[in-house]
C-alpha positions, 0 to 999 in steps of 0.5 A, a space after each residue: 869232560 868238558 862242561 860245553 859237551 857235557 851241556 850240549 849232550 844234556 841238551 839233547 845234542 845236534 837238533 835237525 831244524 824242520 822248515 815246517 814247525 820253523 814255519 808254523 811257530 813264525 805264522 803263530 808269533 805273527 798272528 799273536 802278535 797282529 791280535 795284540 796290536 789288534 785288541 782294543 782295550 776297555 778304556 779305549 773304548 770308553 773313550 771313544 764312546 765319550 769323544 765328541 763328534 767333531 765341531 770343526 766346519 766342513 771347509 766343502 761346505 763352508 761359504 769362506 
């Protein structure tokens, strides 16, 4: 027997793909993947409490 039969047979043979589950599993590798970027970490935010208001002058503002 061929070992690439033997293999495909083992594996479970011809799968029929469903449009729906290939549906989901894409919305949920999306959706991981925007609450990955999403996420802030703990150092970021330490950061960003400890980042200085901005001292540059507000040219609207400024008589220049």
């Amino acid at each position: 027997m061929d070992t690439n039969i033997a293999a495909w047979m083992i594996a479970g043979g011809p799968s029929i793909e469903n449009p729906t589950a290939e549906r989901d599993r894409e919305h949920l590798r999306a959706f991981r993947e925007s609450q990955r970027v999403a996420h802030i970490g703990l150092i970021d935010r330490l950061r960003g409490f400890a980042r200085r208001a901005s001292t540059e002058d507000d040219l609207v503002t400024c008589a220049a």
